[in-house]
C-alpha positions as CSV (number, residue, x, y, z in Angstrom):
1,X,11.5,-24.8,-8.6
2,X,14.8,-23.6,-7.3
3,X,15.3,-21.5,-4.6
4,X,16.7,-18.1,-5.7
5,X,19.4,-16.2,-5.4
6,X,19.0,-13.8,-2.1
7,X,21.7,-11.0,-2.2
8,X,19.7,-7.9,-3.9
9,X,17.3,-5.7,-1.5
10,X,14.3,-7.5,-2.7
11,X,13.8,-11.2,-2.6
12,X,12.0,-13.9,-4.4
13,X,10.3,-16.4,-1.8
14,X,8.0,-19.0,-2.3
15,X,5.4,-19.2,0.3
16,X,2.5,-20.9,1.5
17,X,-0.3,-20.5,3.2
18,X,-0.8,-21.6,6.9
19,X,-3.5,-19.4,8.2
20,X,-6.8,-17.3,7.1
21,X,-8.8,-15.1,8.6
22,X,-11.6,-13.0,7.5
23,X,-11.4,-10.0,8.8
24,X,-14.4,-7.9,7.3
25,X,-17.1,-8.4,4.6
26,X,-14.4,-7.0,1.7
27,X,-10.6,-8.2,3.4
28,X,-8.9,-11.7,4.3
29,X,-6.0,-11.3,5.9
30,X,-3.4,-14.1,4.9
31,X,-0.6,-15.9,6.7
32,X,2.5,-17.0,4.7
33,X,5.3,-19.5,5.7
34,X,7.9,-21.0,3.8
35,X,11.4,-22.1,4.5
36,X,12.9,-18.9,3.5
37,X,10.6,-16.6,4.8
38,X,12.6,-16.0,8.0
39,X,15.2,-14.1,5.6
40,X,12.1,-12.1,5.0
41,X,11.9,-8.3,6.5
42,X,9.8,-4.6,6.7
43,X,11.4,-1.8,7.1
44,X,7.4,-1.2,8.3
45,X,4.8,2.1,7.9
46,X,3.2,1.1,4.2
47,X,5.9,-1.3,3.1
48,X,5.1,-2.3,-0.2
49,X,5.9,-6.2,-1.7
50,X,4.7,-7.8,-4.4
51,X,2.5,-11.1,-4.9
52,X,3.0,-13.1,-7.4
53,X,0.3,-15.5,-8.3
54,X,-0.2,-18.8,-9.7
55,X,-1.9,-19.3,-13.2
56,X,-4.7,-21.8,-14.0
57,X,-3.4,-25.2,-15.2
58,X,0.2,-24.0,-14.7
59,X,0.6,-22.8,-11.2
60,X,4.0,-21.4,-10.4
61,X,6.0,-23.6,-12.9
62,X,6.9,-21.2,-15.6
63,X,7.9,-18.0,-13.1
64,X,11.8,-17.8,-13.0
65,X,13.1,-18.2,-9.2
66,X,16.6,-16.3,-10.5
67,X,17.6,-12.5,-8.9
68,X,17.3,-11.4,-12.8
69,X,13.6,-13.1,-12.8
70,X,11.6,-10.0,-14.0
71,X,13.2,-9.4,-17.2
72,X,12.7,-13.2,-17.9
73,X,9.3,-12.9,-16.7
74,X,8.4,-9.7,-19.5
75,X,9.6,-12.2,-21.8
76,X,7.3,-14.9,-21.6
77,X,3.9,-15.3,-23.4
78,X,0.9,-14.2,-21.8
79,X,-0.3,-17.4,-21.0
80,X,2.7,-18.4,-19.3
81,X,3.3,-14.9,-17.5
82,X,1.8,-15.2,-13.5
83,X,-0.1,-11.9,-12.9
84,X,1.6,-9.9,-10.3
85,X,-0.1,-7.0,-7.7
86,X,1.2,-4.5,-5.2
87,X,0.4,-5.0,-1.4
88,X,1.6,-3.4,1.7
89,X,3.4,-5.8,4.7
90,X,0.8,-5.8,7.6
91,X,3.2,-7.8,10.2
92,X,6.9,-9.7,10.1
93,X,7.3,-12.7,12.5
94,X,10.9,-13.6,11.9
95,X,11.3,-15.7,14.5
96,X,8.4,-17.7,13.6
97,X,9.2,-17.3,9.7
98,X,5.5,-15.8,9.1
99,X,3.8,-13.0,7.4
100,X,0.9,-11.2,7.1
101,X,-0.8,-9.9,3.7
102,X,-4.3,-8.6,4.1
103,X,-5.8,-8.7,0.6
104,X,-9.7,-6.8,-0.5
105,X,-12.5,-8.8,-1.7
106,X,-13.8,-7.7,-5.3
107,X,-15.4,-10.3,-6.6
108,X,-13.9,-12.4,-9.4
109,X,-12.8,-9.3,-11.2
110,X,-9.1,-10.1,-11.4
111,X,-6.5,-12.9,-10.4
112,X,-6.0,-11.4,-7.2
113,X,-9.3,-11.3,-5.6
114,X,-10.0,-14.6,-7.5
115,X,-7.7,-16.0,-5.8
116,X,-8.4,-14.7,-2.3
117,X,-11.1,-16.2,-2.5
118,X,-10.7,-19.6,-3.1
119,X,-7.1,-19.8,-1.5
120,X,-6.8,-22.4,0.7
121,X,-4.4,-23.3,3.7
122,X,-1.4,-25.3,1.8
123,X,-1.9,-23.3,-1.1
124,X,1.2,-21.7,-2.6
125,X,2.5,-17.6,-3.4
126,X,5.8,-16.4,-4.1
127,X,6.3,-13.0,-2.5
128,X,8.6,-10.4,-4.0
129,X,9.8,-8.2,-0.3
130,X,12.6,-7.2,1.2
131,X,15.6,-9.2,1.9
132,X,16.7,-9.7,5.5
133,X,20.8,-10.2,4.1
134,X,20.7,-7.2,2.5
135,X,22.7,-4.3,4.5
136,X,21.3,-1.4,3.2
137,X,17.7,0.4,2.9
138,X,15.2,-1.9,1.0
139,X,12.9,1.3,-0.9
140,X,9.1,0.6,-1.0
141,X,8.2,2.9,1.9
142,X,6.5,6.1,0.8
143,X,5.0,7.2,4.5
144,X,8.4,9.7,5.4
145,X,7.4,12.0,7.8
146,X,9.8,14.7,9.1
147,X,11.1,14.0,12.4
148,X,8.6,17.0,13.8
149,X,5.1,16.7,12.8
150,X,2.6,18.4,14.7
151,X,-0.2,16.5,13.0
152,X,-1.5,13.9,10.4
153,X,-3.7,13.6,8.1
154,X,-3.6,9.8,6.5
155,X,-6.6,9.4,3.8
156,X,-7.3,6.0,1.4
157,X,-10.0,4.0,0.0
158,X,-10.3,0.1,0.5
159,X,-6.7,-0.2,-1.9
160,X,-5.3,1.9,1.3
161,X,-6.6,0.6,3.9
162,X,-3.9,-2.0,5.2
163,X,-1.0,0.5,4.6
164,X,-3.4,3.2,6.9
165,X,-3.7,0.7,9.0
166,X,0.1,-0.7,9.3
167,X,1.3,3.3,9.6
168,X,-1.5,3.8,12.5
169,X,0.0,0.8,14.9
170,X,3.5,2.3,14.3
171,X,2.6,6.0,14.9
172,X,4.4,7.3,18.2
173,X,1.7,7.3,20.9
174,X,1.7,11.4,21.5
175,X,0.8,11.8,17.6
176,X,-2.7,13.4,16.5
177,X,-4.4,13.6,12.9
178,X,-7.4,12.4,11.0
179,X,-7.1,9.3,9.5
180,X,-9.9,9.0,6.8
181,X,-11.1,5.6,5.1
182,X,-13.6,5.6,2.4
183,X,-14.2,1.5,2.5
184,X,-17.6,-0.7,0.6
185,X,-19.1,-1.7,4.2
186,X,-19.3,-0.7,7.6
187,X,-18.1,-4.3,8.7
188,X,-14.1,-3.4,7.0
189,X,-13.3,-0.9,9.9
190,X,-12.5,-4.5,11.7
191,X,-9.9,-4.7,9.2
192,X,-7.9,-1.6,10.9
193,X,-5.1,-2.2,14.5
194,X,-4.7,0.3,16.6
195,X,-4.4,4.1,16.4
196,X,-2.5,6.8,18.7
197,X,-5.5,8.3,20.9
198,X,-4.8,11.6,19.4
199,X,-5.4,10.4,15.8
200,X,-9.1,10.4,15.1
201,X,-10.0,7.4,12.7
202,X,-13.6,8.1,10.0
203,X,-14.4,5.8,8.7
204,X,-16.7,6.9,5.3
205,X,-19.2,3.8,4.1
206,X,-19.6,4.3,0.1
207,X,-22.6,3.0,-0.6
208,X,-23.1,4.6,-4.2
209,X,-21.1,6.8,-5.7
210,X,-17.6,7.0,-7.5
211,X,-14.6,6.7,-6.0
212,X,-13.4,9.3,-3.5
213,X,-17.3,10.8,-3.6
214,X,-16.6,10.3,0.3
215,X,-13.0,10.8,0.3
216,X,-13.0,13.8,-1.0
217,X,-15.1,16.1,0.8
218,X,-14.1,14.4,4.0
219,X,-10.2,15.4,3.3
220,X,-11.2,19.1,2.1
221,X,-13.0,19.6,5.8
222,X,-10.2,17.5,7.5
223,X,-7.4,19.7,6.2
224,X,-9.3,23.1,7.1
225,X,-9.6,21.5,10.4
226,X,-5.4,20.6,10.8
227,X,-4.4,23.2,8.8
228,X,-2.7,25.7,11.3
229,X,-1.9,28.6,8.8
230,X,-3.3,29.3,5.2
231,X,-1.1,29.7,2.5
232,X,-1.4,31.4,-0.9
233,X,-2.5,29.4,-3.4
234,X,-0.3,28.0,-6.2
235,X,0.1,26.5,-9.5
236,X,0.0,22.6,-9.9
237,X,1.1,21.4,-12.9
238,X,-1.4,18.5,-14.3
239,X,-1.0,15.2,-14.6
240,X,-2.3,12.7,-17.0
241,X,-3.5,9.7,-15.2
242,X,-4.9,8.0,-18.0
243,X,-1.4,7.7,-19.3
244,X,0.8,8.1,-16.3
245,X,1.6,7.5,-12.6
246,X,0.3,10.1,-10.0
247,X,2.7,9.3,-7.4
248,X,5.2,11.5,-5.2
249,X,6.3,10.5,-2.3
250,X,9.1,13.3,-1.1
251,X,12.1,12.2,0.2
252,X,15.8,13.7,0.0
253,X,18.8,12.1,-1.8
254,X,19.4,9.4,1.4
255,X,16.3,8.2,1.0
256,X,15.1,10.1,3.9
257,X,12.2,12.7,4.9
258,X,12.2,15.7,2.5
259,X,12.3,18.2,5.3
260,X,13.0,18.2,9.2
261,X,9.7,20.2,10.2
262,X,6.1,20.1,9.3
263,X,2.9,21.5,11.3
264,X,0.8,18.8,9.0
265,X,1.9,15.6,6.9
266,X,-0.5,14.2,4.4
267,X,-0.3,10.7,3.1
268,X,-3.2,10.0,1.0
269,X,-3.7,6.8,-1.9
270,X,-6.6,5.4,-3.6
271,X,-8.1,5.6,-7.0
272,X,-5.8,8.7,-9.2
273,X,-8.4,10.3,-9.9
274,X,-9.6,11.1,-6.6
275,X,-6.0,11.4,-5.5
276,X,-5.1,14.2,-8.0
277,X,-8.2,15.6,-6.8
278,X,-7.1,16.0,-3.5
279,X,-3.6,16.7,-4.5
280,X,-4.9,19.7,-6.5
281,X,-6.9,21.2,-3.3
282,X,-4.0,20.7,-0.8
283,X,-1.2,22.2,-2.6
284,X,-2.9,24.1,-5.0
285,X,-5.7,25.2,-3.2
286,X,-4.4,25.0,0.2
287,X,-1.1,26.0,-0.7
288,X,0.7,23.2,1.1
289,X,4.6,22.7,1.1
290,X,4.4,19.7,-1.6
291,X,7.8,18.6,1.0
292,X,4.8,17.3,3.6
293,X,2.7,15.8,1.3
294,X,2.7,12.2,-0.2
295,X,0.3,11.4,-3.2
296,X,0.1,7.9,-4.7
297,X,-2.1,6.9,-7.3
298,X,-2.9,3.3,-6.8
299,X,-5.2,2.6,-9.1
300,X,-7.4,3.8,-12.1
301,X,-10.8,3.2,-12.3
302,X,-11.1,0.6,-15.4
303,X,-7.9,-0.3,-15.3
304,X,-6.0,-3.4,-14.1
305,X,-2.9,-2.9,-12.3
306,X,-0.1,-3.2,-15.0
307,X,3.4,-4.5,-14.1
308,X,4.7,-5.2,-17.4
C-alpha cells in the first residue's frame, strides 16, 4: 500500500498495534504506532477520527491510501469495501508517534467489536484524524463551550464514554457540573481519567432496560439541580431519527463557541432516541438557550453505523 498524500486537515494513516489494555469488562483501550503517526494530531475535548478496519480474507488491500480515498471507497463492491466507525482521540504522543483509541465491547455484533476483540499486538488499522501539516482548524470537535461557563452538565451511554472521559481530563481545574454515564457494568467506570473536583461524576449501571432508561431521568434531575433560572418553555421542532441525524453542536461562523456566556453547558450523546429525549426536556421543557447545548445522536438502536 502506498503512503498517502498528507496535505488536507484529515489524514489517512496506517497503524498498528503496539499495546492493549483492558480497561473494564465492556472497553479495550488500544495503542497505535506507525511511521506516520507522528504527523498525527487532536485539537482534544471529544475529537472525533475514524477507524477503518480490515475485511476477512482481504485485510487492508483494496482501501485506496489517496487524499480522494472516500469517494473511491463508495465505489467499490461491498465485499471489497472495509467497514468504517466513528471514535473519539483519548491521548496524542507525538513525540513517541502513539495513540490511544479506547473501543466498547459488544460482542460479535459488528466489525468493530469483532475486531476488538481478537486484535492482536502487530495487527494493522488505518486511522482517518487530523493532520499535524495542516495550518488550519481540523473540525471533528463538537464539545464548544463559551469562554464563561458557570457549570456542566456532560451526559452519554457506553458510545460516550471515552469522549466524557477525554473532555473531563481537559476541563480547567475550577470547573463544576454533573457528568452522567449510563455504562453495561459497574467495572467500566475504570474506563474514565480524571475529573475537575467540582464536577461530580454518576455513574448509572443498566442492568435491564432500554437505552437512556438511566440516562434519562438522571439528566432531568441533574439539570433541575444546575439549572440557575427557569425559562419559559418553547417549541422544538421534531426530528426524525429513523431517517435522519440528531446532531447540533452550536458553533459560530469561525468555528468557534456559539456564545461568550452561559450559566450551564450541556453536552450530551448516546443512542438518538434517548438523546432527542433529553433534547426535548432541556430546551423545550427547560427552555434552555439551544446556543449552550450540544446534542449528538450517535447511534440508533437496530441500526449499524452507516458511512456510505
Amino acid at each position: 500500500m502506498n503512503a498517502p498524500t498528507k496535505t488536507a486537515p484529515y489524514q489517512l494513516v496506517v497503524s498498528t498495534v503496539s499495546r492493549i489494555t483492558t480497561l473494564s469488562n465492556s472497553f479495550r483501550r488500544f495503542t497505535f504506532t506507525g511511521p506516520s503517526m507522528h504527523l498525527f494530531d487532536s485539537a482534544g475535548w471529544d475529537q472525533r477520527i475514524k477507524l477503518i478496519f480490515p475485511l476477512p480474507g482481504v485485510g487492508l488491500e483494496s482501501l485506496p491510501l489517496t487524499e480522494d480515498w472516500y469517494p473511491q471507497w463508495r465505489g467499490l463492491p461491498d465485499e471489497l469495501r472495509n467497514p468504517i466507525r466513528t471514535y473519539t482521540v483519548r491521548a496524542v504522543r507525538s513525540g513517541l508517534g502513539e495513540v490511544d483509541i479506547d473501543i466498547a465491547l459488544h460482542g460479535r455484533t459488528g466489525p468493530a467489536s469483532r475486531w476488538a476483540l481478537d486484535a492482536r499486538v502487530g495487527d494493522t488499522i488505518v486511522i482517518y484524524g487530523p493532520n499535524a501539516r495542516h495550518g488550519g482548524p481540523y473540525g471533528g470537535v463538537d464539545f464548544l463551550p463559551p469562554d464563561h461557563t458557570d457549570a456542566y452538565l456532560l451526559a452519554g451511554d457506553p458510545t460516550a464514554l471515552p469522549a466524557i472521559a477525554s473532555i473531563l481530563e481537559s476541563l480547567p481545574a475550577a470547573s463544576r457540573g454533573i457528568a452522567l454515564l449510563e455504562v453495561d457494568h459497574a467495572t467500566d467506570a475504570q474506563a474514565l481519567g480524571s475529573a475537575p473536583r467540582g464536577i461530580r461524576v454518576d455513574v448509572l449501571v443498566r442492568s435491564t432496560g432500554e437505552p437512556g432508561s438511566q440516562l434519562v431521568p438522571a439528566v432531568r434531575r441533574a439539570a433541575a439541580e444546575l439549572c440557575a433560572e427557569s425559562r419559559p418553555p418553547v417549541d422544538v421542532e421534531d426530528v426524525d431519527i429513523d431517517n435522519g441525524l440528531l446532531w447540533e453542536a452550536p458553533r459560530d461562523e469561525f468555528d468557534r463557541p456559539a456564545m461568550d456566556s452561559t450559566g450551564l453547558y450541556a453536552w450530551l450523546a448516546g443512542e438518538a432516541g434517548a438523546i432527542k429525549t433529553i433534547r426535548r426536556h432541556l430546551v423545550g421543557e427547560l427552555g434552555m438557550d439551544r446556543k449552550s447545548v450540544a446534542f449528538m445522536g450517535y447511534w440508533r438502536q437496530g441500526r449499524a453505523e452507516d458511512n456510505s
